[in-house]
C-alpha positions as CSV (number, residue, x, y, z in Angstrom):
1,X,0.0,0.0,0.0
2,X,1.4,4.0,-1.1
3,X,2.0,5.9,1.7
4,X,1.6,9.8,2.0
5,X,2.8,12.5,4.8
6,X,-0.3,14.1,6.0
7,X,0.2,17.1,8.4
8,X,-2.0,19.7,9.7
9,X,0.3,22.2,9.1
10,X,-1.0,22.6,5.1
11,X,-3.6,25.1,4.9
12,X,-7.4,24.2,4.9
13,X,-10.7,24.8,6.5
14,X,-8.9,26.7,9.9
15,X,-4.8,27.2,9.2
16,X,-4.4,29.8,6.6
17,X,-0.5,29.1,6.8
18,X,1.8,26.7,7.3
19,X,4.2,28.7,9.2
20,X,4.8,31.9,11.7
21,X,4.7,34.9,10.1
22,X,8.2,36.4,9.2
23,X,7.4,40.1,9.9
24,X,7.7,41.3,12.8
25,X,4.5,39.5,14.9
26,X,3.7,42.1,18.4
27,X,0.0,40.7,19.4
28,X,-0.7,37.1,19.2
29,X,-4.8,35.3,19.6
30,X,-4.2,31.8,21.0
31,X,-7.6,29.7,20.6
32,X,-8.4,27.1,23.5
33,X,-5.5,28.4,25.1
34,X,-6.6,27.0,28.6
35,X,-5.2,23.6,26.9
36,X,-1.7,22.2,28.1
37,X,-0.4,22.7,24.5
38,X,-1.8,25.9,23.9
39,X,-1.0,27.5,27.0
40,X,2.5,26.2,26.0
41,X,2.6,28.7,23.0
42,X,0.6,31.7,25.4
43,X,3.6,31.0,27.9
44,X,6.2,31.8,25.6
45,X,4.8,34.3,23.3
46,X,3.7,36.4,26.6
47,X,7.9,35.8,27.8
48,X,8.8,37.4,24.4
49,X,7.6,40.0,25.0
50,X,3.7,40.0,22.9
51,X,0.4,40.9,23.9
52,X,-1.2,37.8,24.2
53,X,-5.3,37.3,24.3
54,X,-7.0,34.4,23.6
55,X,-10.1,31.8,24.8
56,X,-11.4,28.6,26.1
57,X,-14.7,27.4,26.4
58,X,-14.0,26.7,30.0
59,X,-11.7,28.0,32.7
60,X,-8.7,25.8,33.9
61,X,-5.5,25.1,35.6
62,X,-3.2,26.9,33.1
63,X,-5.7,30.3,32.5
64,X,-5.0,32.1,35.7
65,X,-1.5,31.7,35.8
66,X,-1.4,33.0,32.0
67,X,-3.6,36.3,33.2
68,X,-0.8,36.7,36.0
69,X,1.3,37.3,33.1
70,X,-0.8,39.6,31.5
71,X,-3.2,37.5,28.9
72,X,-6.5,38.5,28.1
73,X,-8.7,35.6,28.2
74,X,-12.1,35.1,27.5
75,X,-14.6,32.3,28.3
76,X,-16.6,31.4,25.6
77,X,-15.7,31.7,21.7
78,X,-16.5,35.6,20.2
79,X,-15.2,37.1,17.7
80,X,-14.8,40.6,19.7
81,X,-11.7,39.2,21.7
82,X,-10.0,39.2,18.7
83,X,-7.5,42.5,19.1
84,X,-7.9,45.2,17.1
85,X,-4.4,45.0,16.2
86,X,-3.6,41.1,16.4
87,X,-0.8,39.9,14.0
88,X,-1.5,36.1,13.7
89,X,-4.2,33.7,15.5
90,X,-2.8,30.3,16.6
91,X,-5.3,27.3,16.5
92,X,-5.5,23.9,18.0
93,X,-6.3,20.6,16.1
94,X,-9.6,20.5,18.0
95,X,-10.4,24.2,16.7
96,X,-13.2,24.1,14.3
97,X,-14.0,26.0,11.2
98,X,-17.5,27.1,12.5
99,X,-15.5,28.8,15.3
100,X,-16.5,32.2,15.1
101,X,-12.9,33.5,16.0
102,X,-12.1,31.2,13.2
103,X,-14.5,33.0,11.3
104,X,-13.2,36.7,12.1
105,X,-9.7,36.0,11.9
106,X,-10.7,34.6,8.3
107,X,-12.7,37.8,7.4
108,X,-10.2,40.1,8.6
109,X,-7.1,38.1,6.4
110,X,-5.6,37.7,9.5
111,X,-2.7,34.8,9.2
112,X,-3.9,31.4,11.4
113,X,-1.0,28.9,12.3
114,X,-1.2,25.6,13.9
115,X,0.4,25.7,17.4
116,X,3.4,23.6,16.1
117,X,4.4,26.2,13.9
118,X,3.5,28.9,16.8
119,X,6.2,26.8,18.9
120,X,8.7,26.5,15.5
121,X,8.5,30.6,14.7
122,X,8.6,31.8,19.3
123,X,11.8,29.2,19.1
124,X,13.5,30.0,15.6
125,X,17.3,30.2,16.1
126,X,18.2,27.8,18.5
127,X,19.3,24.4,18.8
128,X,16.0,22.9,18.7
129,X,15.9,19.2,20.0
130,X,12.5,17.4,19.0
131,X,11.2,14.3,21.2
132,X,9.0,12.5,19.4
133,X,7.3,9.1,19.5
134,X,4.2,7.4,20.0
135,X,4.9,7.4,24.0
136,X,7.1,8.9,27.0
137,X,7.3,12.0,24.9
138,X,6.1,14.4,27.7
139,X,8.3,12.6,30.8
140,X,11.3,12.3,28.2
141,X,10.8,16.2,27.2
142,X,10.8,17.2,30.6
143,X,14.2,14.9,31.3
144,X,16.2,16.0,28.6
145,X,15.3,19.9,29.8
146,X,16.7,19.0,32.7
147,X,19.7,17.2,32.0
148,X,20.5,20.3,30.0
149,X,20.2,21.8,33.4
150,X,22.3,19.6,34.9
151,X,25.0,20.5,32.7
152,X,24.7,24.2,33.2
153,X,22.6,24.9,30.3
154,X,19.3,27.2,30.5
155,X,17.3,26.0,27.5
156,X,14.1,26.7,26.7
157,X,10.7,24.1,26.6
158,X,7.5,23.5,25.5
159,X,5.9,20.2,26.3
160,X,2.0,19.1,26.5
161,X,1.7,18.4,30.1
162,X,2.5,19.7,33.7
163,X,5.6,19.1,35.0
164,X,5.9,19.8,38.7
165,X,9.7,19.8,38.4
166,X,9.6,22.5,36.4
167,X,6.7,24.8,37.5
168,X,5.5,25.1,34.2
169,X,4.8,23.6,31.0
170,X,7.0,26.0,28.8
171,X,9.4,28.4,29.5
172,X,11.7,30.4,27.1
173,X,15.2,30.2,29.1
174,X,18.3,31.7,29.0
175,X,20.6,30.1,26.5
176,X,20.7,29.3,22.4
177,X,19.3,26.0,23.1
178,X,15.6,24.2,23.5
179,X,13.5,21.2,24.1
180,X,9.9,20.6,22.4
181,X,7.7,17.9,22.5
182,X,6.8,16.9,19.0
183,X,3.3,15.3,18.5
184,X,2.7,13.3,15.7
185,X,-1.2,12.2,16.2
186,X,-1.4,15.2,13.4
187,X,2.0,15.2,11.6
188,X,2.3,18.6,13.2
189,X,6.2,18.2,14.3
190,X,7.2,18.4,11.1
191,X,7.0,22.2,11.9
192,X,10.2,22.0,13.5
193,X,14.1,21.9,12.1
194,X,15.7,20.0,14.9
195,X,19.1,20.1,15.6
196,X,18.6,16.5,17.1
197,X,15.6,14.1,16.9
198,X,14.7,11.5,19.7
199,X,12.4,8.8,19.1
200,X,11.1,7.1,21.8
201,X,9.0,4.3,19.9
202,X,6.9,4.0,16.6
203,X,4.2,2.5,16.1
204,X,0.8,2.5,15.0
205,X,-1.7,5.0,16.5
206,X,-3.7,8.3,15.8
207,X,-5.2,6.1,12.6
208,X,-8.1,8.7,12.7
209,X,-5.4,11.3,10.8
210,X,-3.6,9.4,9.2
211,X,-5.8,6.8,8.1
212,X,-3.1,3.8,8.0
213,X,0.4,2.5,9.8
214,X,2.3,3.2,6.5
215,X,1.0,6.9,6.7
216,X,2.5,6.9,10.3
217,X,6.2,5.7,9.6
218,X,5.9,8.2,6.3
219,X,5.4,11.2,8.7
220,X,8.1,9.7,10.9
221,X,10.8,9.8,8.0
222,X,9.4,13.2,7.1
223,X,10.2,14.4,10.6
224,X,13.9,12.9,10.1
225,X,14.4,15.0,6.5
226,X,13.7,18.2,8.5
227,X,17.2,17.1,10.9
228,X,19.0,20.6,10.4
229,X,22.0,20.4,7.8
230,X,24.6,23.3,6.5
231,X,26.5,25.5,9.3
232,X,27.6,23.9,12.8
233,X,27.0,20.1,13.0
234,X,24.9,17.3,11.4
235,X,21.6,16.8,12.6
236,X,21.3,13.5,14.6
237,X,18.8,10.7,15.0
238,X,18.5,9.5,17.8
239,X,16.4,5.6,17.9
240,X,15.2,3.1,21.1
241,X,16.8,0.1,19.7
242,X,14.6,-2.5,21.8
243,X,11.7,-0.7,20.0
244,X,11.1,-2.3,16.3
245,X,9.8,0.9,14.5
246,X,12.5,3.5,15.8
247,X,15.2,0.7,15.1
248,X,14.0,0.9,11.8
249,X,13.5,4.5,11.2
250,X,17.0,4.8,12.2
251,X,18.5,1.8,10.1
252,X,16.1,3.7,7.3
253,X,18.2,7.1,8.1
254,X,21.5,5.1,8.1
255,X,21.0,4.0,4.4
256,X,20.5,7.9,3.3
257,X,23.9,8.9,5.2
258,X,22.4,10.3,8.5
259,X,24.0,10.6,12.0
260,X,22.2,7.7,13.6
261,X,22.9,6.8,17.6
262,X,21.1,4.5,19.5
263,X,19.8,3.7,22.7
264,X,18.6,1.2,25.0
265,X,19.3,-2.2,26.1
266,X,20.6,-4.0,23.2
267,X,24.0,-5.3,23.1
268,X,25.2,-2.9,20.3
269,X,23.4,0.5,21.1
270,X,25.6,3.8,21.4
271,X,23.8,4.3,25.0
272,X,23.0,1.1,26.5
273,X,21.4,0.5,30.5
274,X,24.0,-2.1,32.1
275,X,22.5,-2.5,35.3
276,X,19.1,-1.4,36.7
277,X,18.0,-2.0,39.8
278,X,14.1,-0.9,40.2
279,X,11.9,-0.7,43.7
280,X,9.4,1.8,45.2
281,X,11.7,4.7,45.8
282,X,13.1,5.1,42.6
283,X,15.3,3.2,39.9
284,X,19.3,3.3,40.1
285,X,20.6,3.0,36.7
286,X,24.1,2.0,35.1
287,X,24.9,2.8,31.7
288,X,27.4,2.5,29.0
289,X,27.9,6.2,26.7
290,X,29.8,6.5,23.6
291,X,32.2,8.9,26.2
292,X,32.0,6.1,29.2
293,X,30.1,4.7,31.6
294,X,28.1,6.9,34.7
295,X,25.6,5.5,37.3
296,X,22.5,7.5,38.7
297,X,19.4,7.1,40.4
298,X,15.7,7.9,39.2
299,X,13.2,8.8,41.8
300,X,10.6,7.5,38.4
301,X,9.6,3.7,38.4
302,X,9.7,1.4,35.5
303,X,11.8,-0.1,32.7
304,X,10.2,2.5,30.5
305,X,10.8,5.6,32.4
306,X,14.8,3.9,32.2
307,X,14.6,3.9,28.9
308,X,13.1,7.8,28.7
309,X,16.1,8.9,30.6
310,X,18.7,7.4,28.3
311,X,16.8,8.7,25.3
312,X,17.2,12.2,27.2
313,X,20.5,11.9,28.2
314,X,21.7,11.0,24.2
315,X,19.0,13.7,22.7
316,X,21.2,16.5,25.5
317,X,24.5,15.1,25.1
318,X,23.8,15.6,21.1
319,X,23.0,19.2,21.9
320,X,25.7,20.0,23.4
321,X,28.5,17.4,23.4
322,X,31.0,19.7,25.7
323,X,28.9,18.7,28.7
324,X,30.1,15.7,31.0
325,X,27.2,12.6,30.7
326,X,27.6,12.4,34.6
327,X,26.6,16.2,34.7
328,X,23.6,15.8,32.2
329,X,22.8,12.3,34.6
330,X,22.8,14.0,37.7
331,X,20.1,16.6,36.7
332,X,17.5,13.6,36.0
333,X,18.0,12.9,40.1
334,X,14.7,15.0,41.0
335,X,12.8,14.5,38.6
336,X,9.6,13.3,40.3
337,X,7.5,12.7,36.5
338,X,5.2,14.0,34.6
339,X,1.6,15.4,35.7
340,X,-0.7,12.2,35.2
341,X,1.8,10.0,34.7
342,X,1.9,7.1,37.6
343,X,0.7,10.1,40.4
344,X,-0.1,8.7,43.7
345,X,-3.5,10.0,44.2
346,X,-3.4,8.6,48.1
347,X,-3.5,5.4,50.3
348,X,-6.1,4.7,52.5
349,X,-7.2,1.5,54.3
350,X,-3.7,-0.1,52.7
351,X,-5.0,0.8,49.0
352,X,-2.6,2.5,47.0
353,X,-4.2,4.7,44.2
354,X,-2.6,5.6,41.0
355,X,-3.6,8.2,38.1
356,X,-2.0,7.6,35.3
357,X,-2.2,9.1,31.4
358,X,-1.8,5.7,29.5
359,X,-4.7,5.1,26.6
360,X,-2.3,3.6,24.1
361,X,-2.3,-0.1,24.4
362,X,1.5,-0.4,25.2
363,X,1.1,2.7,27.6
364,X,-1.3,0.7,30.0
365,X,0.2,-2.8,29.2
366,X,3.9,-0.6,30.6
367,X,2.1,1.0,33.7
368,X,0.0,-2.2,34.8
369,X,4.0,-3.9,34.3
370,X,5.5,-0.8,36.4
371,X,2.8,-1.1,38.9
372,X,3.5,-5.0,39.3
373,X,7.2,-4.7,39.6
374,X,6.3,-2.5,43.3
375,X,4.0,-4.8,44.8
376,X,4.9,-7.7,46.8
377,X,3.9,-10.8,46.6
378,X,0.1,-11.3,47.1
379,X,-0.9,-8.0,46.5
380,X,-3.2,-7.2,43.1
381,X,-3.0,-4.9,40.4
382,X,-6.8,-3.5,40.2
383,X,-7.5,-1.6,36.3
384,X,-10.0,1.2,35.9
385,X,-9.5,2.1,32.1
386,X,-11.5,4.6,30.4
387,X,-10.8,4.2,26.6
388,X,-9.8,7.5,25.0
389,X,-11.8,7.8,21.1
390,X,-13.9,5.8,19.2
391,X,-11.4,5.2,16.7
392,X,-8.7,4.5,18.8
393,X,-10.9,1.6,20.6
394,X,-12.0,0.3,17.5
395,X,-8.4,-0.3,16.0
396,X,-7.1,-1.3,18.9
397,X,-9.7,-3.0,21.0
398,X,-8.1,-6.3,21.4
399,X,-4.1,-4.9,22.2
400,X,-6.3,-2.7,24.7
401,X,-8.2,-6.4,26.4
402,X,-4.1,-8.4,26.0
403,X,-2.7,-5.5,27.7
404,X,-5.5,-5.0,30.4
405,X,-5.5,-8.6,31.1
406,X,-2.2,-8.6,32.8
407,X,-4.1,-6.9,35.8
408,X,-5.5,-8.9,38.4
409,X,-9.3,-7.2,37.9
410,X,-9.9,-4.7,35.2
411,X,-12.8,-3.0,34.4
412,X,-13.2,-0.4,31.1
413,X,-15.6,3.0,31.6
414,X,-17.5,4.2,28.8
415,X,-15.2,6.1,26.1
416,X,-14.3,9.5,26.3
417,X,-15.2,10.6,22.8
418,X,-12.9,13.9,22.7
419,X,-12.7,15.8,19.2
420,X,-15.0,12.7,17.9
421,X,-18.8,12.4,17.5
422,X,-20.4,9.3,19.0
423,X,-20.0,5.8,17.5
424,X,-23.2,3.8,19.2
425,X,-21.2,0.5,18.0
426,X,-18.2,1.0,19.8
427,X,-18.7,0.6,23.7
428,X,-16.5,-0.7,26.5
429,X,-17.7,-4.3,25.7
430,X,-15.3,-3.8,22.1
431,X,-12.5,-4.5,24.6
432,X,-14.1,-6.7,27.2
433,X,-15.5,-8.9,24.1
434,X,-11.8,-9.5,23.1
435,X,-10.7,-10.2,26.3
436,X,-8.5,-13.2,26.2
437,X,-9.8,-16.9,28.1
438,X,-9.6,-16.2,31.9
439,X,-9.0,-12.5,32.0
440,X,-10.8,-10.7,34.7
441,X,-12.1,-7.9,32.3
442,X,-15.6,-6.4,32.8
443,X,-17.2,-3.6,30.9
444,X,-19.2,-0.5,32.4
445,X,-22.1,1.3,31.4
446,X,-21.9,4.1,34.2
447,X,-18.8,5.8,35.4
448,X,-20.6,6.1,38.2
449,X,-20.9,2.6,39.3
450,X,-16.4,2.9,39.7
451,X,-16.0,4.0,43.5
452,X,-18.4,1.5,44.8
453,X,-16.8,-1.2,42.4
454,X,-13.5,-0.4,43.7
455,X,-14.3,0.0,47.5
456,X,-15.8,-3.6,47.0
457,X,-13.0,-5.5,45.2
458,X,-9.6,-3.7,46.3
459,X,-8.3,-5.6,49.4
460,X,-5.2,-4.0,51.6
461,X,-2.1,-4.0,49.9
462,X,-3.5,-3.5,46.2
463,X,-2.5,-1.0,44.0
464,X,-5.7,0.5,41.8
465,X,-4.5,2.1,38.6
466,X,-6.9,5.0,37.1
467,X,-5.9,4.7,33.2
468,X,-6.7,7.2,30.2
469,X,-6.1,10.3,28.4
470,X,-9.9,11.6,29.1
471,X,-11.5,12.8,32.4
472,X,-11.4,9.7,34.3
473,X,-9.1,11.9,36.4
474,X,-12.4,13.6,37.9
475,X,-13.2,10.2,39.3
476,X,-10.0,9.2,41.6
477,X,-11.3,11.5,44.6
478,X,-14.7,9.7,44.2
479,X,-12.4,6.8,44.4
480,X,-10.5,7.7,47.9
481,X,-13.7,8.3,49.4
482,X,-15.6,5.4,48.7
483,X,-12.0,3.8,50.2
484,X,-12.3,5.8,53.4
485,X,-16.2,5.4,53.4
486,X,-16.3,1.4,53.3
């Protein structure tokens, strides 16, 4: 099957233009800019210095700080918050055409850009270096920023989630470097001209966009064209080499004469883990670099959070190859993780409560294996999964019951449906139908019906994971009380 690159970059319906504006840009409209993305691009415009105004249909965690800084927000989508003399409107993929800022901004001939390209054009002329892949991106964002750190450096970020390590979600620095998350469920990372390209994994996912798997790998080696050549050094690859796709996205980039390193546990990777020694309070780690070996510790659980530091450490070290790999190590050692990403919500009556982001298959198949490796013997590993998009179920509905099967007792909440309309023939029971012989999988019609489920079934000493990219983060308080209730 022909593949093509499809990006939302290209103009259409909403963007007007693939890139920022080169003139000068002084006032900037940002469009559901409570989102963690979006508020990304607010943060940095607002630290360059432009008058920043923009909406949400909702308040949130990320408006008020941005109105500290000076950002008129609206709630609610009008046209009349659009400035009088705004330069360029930047959109989210979820913004619509019937958006009637949308609508304005096209009346008045007033440039829109994708939020990738808002990032590219705030962060033009420096080292840019690009994490991408179909997980860890966020956590391994947020490493590599501060390994950077670590080393001295000041560089500026952008990523899609709250990092409590470093107060915010973006943040311009102080140096000629930076550090971007690069999301590919759109192809909009092929924005960016990266100095340096991590990829954590590939594989298939976001199917809604890009419509097939060969589709997904074309954007990949799109992404790896745009490595930046001519003055200074080559543009480096950097590939997991215990995941199939990246391992072959970078043997693909060795055959057309790119800088290629590796990374992971493999006997022949450029940075390889040597020991790793994982329990409850962290993860001490010792590896082999192409400039020696250093040991560290992780206060981050799992083999996969391992593997996101290495892929942070090479994706810094290729930044800036002056800087000691023991330096760039020793700024991972307070890194607590991500927002969403393994947070204990609490403990009570000896239940341990988890929130956790993962609504890929390999994502909740890695934190139901993170969440075992803690636990001693006896003790259970309890799934509540709420399955993030119709489409995503659908294509994915039986990886989602194999990798949900590994718990103890899973159940699966109604779908969040997100950007997409309802689909009345995909439900929970899509997974739970597929569940393989034996598996302790069991579908819900209510979300409601969760804290009582839980209170019932979780004994002391189990671990109960909350799992997906949608609200089901609204129902881990109901959760800890029904615990302390029972």
């Amino acid at each position: 099957m022909s593949s093509q690159v499809r990006t939302i970059l290209r103009p259409g319906p909403v963007v007007t233009q693939e890139a920022w504006p080169q003139d000068p840009v002084g006032s900037a409209h940002v469009i559901r800019i409570g989102g963690a993305g979006m508020s990304a691009v607010a943060r940095l415009a607002l630290g360059a210095g432009l008058r920043v105004s923009g909406s949400d249909s909702q308040d949130g965690q990320f408006i008020g700080p941005l109105r500290e800084m000076g950002a008129q927000i609206g709630i609610g989508f009008d046209a009349a918050l659009i400035a009088e003399d705004c330069d360029v409107v930047v959109v989210s993929t979820a913004v619509r055409p019937d958006n009637p800022e949308v609508i304005e901004a096209h009346r008045r001939g007033l440039p829109v850009v994708h939020r990738a390209a808002a990032l590219a054009g705030l962060l033009r002329g420096r080292d840019l270096l690009a994490i991408a892949g179909t997980h860890g991106k966020t956590s391994t964002t947020a490493m590599a920023t501060l390994a950077l750190r670590g080393a001295g450096e000041d560089p500026a970020w952008a990523l899609g989630a709250a990092v409590p390590d470093l107060r915010h979600n973006a943040g311009l620095g102080g140096s000629d470097t930076a550090v971007v998350e690069a999301d590919e469920s759109d192809g909009s990372f092929l924005a960016f001209t990266p100095r340096a390209v991590v990829v954590t994994n590939q594989e298939a996912d976001h199917l809604d966009f890009h419509g097939t798997p060969q589709n997904v790998v074309a954007a990949f080696d799109a992404l790896v064209d745009r490595l930046q050549t001519g003055e200074g050094p080559a543009g480096r690859l950097i590939v997991c080499a215990d995941d199939p796709g990246s391992a072959e996205l970078g043997r693909r980039a060795v055959q057309r004469g790119l800088d290629v390193h590796t990374y992971g546990t493999a006997p022949d990777a450029d940075w390889r883990i040597l020991e790793e020694q994982g329990s409850p309070e962290g993860t001490r780690l010792r590896i082999a670099t192409p400039t020696g070996e250093a040991t560290g510790t992780l206060l981050v659980a799992g083999h996969h959070n391992a593997l996101n530091a290495l892929g942070a450490l090479a994706g810094a070290h290729a930044l800036r190859p002056d800087a000691t790999v023991q330096s760039l190590l020793d700024g991972l050692a307070d890194f607590h993780g991500a927002s969403r990403r393994f947070d204990r919500a609490g403990t009570v009556d000896g239940v341990t409560v988890v929130d956790d982001y993962a609504h890929h298959p390999r994502e909740v198949a890695a934190t139901v294996e993170a969440a075992r490796g803690l636990l001693p013997e006896g003790a259970r590993v309890i799934a509540v999964f709420q399955p993030h998009l119709f489409s995503r179920t659908r294509d994915f509905a039986a990886e989602f019951a194999q990798a949900l099967a590994a718990a103890d007792e899973a159940v699966v909440m109604p779908i969040y449906p997100a950007r997409e309309d309802p689909d009345p023939t995909v439900t929970a029971r899509t997974i739970t139908d597929r569940a393989p012989a034996g598996a302790a999988l069991r579908p819900l019609d209510d979300r409601a019906e969760v804290p009582g489920l839980v209170a019932d079934t979780a004994r002391p000493g189990d671990l109960v994971l909350m799992l997906g990219a949608g609200d089901v983060v609204e129902t881990t308080p109901l959760v800890l009380e029904a615990l302390q209730q029972r």
